[in-house]
C-alpha positions as MATLAB code, in Angstrom:
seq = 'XXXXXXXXXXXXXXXXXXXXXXXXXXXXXXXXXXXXXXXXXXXXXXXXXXXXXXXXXXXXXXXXXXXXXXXXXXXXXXXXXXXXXXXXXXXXXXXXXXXXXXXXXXXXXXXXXXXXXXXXXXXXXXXXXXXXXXXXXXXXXXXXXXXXXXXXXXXXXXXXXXXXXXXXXXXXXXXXXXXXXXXXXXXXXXXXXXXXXXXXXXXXXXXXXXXXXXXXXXXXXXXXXXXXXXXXXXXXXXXXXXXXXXXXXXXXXXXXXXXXXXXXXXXXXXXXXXXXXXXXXXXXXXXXXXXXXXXXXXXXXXXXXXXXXXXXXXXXXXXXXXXXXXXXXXXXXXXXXXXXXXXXXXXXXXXXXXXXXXXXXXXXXXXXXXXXXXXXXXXXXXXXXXXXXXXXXXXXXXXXXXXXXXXXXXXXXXXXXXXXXXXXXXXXXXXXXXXXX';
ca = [
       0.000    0.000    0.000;
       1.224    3.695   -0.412;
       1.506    6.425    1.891;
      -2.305    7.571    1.783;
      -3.681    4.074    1.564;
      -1.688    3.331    5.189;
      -3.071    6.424    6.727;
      -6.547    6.093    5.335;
      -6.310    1.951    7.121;
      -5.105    3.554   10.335;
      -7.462    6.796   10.071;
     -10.238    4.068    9.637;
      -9.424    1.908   12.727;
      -8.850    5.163   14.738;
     -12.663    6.318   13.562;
     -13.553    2.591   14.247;
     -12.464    2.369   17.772;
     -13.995    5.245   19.144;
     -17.224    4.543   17.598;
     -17.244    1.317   19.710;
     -16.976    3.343   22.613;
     -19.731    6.325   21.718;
     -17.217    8.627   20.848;
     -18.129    9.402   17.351;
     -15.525   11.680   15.130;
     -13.772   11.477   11.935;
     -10.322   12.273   10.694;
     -10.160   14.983    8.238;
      -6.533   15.154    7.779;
      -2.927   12.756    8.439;
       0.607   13.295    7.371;
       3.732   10.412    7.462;
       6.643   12.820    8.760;
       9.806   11.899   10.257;
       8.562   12.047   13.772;
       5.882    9.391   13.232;
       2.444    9.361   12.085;
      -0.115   12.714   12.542;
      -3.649   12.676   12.488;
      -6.380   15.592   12.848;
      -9.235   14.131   14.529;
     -12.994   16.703   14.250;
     -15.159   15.170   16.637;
     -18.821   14.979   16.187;
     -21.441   17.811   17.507;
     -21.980   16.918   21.238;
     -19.095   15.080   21.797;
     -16.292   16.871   24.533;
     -12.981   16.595   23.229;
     -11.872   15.663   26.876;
     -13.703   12.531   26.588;
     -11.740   11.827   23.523;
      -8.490   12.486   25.492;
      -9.207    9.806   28.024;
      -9.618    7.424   24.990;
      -6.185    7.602   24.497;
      -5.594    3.823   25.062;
      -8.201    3.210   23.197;
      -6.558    5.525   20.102;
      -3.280    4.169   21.068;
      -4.166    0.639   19.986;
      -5.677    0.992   17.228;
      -2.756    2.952   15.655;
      -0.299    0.328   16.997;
       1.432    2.645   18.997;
       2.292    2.943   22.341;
       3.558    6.440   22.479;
       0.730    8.957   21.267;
      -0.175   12.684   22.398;
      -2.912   14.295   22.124;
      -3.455   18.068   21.756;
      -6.368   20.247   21.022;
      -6.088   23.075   18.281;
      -9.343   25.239   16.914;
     -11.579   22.472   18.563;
      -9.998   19.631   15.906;
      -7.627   16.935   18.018;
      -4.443   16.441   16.922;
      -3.547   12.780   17.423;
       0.927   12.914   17.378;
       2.350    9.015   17.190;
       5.653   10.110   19.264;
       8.477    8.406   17.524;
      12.222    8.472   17.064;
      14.230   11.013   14.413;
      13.935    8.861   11.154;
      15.834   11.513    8.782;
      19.406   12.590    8.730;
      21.240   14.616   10.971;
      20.037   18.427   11.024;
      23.035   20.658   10.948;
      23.375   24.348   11.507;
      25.153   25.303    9.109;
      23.056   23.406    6.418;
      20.358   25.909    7.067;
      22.170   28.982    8.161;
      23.426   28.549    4.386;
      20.257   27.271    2.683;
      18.099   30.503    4.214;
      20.678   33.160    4.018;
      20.796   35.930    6.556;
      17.385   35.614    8.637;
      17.852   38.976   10.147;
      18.806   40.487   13.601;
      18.478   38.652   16.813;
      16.913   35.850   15.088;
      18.385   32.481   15.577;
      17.660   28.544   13.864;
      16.451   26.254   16.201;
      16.014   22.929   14.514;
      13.255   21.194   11.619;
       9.720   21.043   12.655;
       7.772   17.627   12.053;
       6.785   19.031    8.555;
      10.980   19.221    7.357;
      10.669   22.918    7.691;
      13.364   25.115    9.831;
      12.454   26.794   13.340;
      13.599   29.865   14.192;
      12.724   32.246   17.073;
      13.322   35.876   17.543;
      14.650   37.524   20.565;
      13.037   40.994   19.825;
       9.321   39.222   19.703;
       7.147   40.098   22.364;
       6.510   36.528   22.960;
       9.335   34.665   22.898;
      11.968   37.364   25.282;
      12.907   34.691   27.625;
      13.813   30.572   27.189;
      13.960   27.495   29.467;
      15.004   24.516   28.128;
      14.998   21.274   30.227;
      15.082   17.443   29.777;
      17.396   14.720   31.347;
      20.735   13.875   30.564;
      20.926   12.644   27.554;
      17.972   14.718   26.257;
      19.749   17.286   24.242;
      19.712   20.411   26.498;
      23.263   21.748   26.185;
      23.380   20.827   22.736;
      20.325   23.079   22.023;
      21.275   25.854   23.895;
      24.957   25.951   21.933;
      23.156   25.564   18.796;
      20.957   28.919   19.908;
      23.980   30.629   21.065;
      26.140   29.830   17.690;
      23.125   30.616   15.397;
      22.793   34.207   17.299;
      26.463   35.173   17.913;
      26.871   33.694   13.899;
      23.995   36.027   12.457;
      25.088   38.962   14.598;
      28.003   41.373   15.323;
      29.105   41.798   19.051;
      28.269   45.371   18.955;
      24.715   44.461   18.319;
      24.404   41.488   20.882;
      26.486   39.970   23.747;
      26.363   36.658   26.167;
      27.106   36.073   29.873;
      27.668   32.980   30.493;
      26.854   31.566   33.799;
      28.280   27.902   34.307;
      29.768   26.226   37.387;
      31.315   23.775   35.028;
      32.984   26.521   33.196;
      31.494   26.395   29.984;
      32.148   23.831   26.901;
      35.682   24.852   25.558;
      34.359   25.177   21.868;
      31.125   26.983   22.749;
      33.363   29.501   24.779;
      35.641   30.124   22.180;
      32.536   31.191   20.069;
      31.022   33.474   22.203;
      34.316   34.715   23.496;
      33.924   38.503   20.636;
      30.495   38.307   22.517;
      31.010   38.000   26.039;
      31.522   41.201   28.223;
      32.746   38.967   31.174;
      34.308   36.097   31.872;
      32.377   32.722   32.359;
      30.877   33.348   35.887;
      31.367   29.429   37.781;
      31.475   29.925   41.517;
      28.192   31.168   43.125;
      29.626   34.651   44.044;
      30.894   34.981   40.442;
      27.248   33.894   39.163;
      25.778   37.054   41.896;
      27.827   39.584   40.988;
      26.827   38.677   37.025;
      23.455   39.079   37.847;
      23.887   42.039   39.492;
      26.086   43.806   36.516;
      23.542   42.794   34.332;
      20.587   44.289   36.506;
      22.397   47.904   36.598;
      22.717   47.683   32.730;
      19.029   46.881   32.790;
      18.070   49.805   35.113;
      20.465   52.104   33.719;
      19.191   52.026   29.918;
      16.768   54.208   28.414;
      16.800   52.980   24.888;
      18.150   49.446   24.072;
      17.716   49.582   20.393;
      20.827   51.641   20.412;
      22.656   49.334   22.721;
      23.222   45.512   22.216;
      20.919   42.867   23.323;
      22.590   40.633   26.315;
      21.733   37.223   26.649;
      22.111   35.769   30.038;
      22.696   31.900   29.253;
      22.551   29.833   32.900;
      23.567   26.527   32.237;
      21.747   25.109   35.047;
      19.033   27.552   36.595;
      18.288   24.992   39.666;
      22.191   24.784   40.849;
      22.625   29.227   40.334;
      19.193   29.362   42.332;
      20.269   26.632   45.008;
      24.134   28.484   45.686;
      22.704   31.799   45.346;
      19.539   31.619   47.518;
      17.415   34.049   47.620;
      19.135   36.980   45.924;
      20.763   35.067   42.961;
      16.534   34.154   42.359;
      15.280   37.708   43.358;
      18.260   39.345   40.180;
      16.950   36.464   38.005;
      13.103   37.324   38.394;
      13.792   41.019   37.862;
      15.357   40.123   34.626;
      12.807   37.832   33.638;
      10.138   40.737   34.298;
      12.054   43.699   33.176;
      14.600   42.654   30.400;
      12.868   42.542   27.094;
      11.999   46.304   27.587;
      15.720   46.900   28.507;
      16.942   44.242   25.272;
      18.197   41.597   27.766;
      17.106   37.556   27.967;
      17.320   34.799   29.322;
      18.003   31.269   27.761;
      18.353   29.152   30.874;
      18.910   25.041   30.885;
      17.244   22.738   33.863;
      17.261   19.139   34.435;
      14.831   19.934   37.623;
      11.912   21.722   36.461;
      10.360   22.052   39.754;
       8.495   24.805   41.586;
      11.734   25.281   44.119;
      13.550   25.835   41.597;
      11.142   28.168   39.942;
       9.353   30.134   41.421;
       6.210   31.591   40.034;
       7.035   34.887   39.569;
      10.332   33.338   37.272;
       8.236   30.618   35.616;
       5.670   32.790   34.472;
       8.165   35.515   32.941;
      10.182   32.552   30.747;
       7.608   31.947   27.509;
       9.104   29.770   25.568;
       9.691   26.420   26.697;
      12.143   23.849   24.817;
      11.193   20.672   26.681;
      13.284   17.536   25.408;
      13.427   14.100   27.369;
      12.376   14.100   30.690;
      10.471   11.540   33.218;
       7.312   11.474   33.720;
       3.973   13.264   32.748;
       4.196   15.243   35.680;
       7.274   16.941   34.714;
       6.602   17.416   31.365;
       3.550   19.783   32.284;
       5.714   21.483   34.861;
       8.882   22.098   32.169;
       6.294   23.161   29.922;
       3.805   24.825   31.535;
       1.089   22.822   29.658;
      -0.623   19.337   29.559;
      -0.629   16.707   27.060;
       2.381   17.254   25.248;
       3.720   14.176   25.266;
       7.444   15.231   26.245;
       7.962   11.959   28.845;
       7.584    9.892   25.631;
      10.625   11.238   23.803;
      13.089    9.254   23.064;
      16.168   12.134   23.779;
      19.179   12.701   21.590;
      17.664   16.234   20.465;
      14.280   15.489   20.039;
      12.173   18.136   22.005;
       8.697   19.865   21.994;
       8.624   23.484   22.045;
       5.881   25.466   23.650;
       4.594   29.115   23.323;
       1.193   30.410   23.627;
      -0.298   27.027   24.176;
       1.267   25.480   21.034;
       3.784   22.374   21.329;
       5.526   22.014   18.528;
       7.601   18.564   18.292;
      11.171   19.377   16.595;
      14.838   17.874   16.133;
      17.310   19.921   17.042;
      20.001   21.287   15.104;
      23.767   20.424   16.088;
      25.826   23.313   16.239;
      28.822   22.788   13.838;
      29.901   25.827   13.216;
      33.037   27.447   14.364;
      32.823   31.553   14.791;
      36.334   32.917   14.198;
      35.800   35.993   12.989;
      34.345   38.775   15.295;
      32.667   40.540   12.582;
      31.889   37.523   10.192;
      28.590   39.056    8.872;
      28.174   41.270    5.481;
      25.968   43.975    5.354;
      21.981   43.308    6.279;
      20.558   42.847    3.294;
      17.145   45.017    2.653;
      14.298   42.167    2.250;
      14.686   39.504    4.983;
      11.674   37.611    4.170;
       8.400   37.463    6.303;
       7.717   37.022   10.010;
       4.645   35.637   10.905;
       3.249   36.482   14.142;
       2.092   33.302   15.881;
       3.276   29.444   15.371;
       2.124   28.274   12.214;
      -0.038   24.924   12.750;
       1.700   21.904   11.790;
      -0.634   21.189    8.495;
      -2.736   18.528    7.755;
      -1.443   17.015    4.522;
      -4.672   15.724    3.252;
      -4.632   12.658    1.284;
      -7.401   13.162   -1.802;
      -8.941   10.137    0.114;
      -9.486   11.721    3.601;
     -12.345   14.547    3.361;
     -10.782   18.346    4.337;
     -12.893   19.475    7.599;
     -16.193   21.391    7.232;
     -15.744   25.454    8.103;
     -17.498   26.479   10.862;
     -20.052   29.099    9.996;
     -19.313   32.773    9.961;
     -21.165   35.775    9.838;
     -18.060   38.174    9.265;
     -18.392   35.828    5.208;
     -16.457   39.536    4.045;
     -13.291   38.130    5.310;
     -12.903   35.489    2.721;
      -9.706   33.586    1.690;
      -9.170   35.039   -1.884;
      -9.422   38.060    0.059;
      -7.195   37.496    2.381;
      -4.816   35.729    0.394;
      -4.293   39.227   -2.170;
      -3.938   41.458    0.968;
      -0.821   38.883    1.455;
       0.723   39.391   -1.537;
       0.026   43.374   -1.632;
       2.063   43.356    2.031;
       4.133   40.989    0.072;
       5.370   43.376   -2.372;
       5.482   45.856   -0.226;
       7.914   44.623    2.447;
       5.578   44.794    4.923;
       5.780   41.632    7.902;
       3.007   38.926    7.074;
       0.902   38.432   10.244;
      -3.171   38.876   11.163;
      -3.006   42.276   12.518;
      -1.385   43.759    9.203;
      -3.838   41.739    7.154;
      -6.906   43.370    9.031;
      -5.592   46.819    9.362;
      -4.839   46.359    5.396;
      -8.506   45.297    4.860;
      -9.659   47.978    7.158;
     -11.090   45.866    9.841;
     -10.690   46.044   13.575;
      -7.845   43.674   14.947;
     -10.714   42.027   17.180;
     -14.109   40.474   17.624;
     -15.530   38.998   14.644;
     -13.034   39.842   12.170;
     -10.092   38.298   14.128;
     -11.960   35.191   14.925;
     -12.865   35.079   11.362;
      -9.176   35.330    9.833;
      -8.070   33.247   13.039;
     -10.230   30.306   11.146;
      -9.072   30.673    7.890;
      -5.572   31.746    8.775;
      -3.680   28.677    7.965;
      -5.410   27.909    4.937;
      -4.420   31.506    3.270;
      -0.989   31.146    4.569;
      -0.543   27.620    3.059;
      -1.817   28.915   -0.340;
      -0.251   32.130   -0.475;
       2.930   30.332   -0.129;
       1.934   28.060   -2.904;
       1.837   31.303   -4.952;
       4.835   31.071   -8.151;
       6.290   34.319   -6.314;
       6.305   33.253   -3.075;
       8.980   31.019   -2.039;
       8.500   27.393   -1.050;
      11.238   27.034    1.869;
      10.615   30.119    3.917;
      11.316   29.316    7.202;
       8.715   29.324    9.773;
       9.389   31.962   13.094;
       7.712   31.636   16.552;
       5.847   34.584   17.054;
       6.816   38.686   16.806;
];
């Protein structure tokens, strides 16, 4: 059998299986990728999606899997078999090359389930701060170096710097990376790590304006052992960071094998957005490390698979490895004009649709003015105009207010105009996807 023929069997014994059990639903959309096997699940009228989730035993079997997750996006369930990597290693450099010069602050993460790159920007409102945590073994260091390369390699020390904060003293070759970058020396004892914090809290208070300064990253190799040796204080510097930084163009990308509540406390865990969550141990962890349910993190396998979450999206990726060597301080050639389009939220992992599987029926509307050939030409006019692709733009473009009706209208029909505007013969078809700006 081909591709769609297996995921039209499995869609039909998914279907099958819940039916036996009154929980009637059909699946309008599946995709092979090298995670494992996606399906988009629309349940029938009357049926709560949380009964669903505790069928997932139930859904489990009949996929012959015993790693699923389940997650819940625009009322359709997204049914994620959690498997190992099956492509080839993903390499920094590979895409640094392949996607040119992504801009300022803006850094490659790793490939999405769908092949695509990840990238995140450090100037978005959304994603300031990071936390990345997992086991040993899981791929945390690696991640965070890979972040740290990607920045420092796509931007000139004057324009961004990095204090380090590592007991171990740092990985040789990541040091030597980030050494044009780094204002101070690696800060390893616990009264070295205090009196970073505290530098980098007087920068904070003392600016007025940080687009004319550079953007610090404060990268804590392990967030639990700074907050353990510095107490109170070292955690009371951190949280005033977390609160106050993006204003001030400082972040955080800490790294945690222990994502308790000790070593977090609210007022830090609330302030750090984006969460890279790779291997870790159980299903109570995983929602603590990621500040969300169901995503499935205890399942993964390590070795730089992780899930990362923002705005109540989880978003399974491979990591990149960093491979590149920085030499040069000044490596990078003048910004180039157009640096392609940031969108402003995650972009849904899509539902490939085989032509056997039925697409899902739109829910009713009465804002019908908002319509996707609509939409999709206000795209291309911001397009050609350089202006940034996201929902706001659109609506202000098409003179409609940025709320109500209209943005729960283009919020429906949102991923369907973005997948066919970039089907468009101008548009290209490897623009790499951003969290949000």
């Amino acid at each position: 059998m081909n591709s769609a023929q297996v995921l039209n069997t499995i869609a039909d014994r998914i279907e099958a299986a819940l039916s036996a059990h009154r929980l009637h639903g059909r699946i309008v959309g599946g995709q092979d990728t090298a995670f494992g096997r996606t399906f988009v699940l629309q349940p029938a009228e009357g049926i709560n999606p949380d009964r669903i989730f505790s069928a997932r035993s139930i859904i489990a079997q009949a996929m012959r899997s015993d790693k699923i997750s389940l997650g819940l996006v625009s009322g359709f369930i997204h049914i994620r078999e959690i498997s190992p990597y099956s492509g080839n290693d993903v390499f920094l450099s590979d895409h640094i090359i392949r996607y040119g010069q992504l801009g300022e602050y803006h850094a490659v993460v790793g490939l999405r389930e769908d092949g695509e790159p990840l990238a995140i920007n450090l100037a978005s409102s959304a994603t300031p701060h990071m936390l990345i945590s997992g086991t040993t073994g899981s791929g945390k260091s690696v991640l965070a170096q890979t972040i740290l390369t990607s920045l420092t390699h796509l931007n000139r020390p004057h324009r961004l710097n990095v204090v380090v904060l590592d007991p171990k003293g740092g990985d040789e070759r990541l040091i030597n990376n980030l050494s044009h970058h780094m204002p101070l020396p690696v800060a390893v004892t616990p009264d070295e790590q205090y009196l970073a914090l505290e530098h980098v809290v007087s920068v904070m208070l003392s600016r007025r304006n940080s687009l004319a300064m550079p953007r610090i990253v404060v990268y804590i190799d392990e967030m639990a052992d700074t907050a353990l040796a510095g107490g109170k204080a070292a955690l009371e510097l951190l949280s005033r960071i977390a609160a106050r930084g993006r204003s001030a163009g400082i972040h955080i990308l800490g790294c945690t094998q222990n994502p308790s509540a000790k070593s977090r406390p609210e007022d830090l865990r609330r302030n750090l957005p984006l969460r890279f969550v790779g291997k870790v141990s159980n299903a109570t962890e995983a929602r603590m490390a990621a500040g969300m349910g169901d995503t499935g993190a205890e399942l993964l396998a390590g070795r730089g698979a992780f899930i990362a979450c923002v705005n109540g999206e989880a978003i399974r990726l491979q990591a990149a490895l960093p491979d590149l060597d920085i030499t040069d301080p000044c490596p990078i050639p003048d910004w180039p004009t157009h640096r392609g389009h940031v969108y402003d939220e995650v972009i849904q992992l899509p539902a490939h649709r085989p032509a056997q599987i039925a697409p899902p029926t739109p829910p009713p509307s009465p804002d019908n003015a908002i319509t996707p050939q609509v939409v999709i030409a206000t795209m291309s006019a911001l397009a050609n105009a350089g202006t940034p692709i996201n929902k706001t733009n659109v609506l202000v473009a098409m003179n409609r207010p940025a709320a109500g009706g209209s943005w729960r209208k283009i919020c429906e029909i949102w991923d369907e105009c973005l997948a066919a505007f970039r089907r468009l013969p101008t548009q290209s078809t490897h623009l790499p996807t951003y969290l949000p700006t």
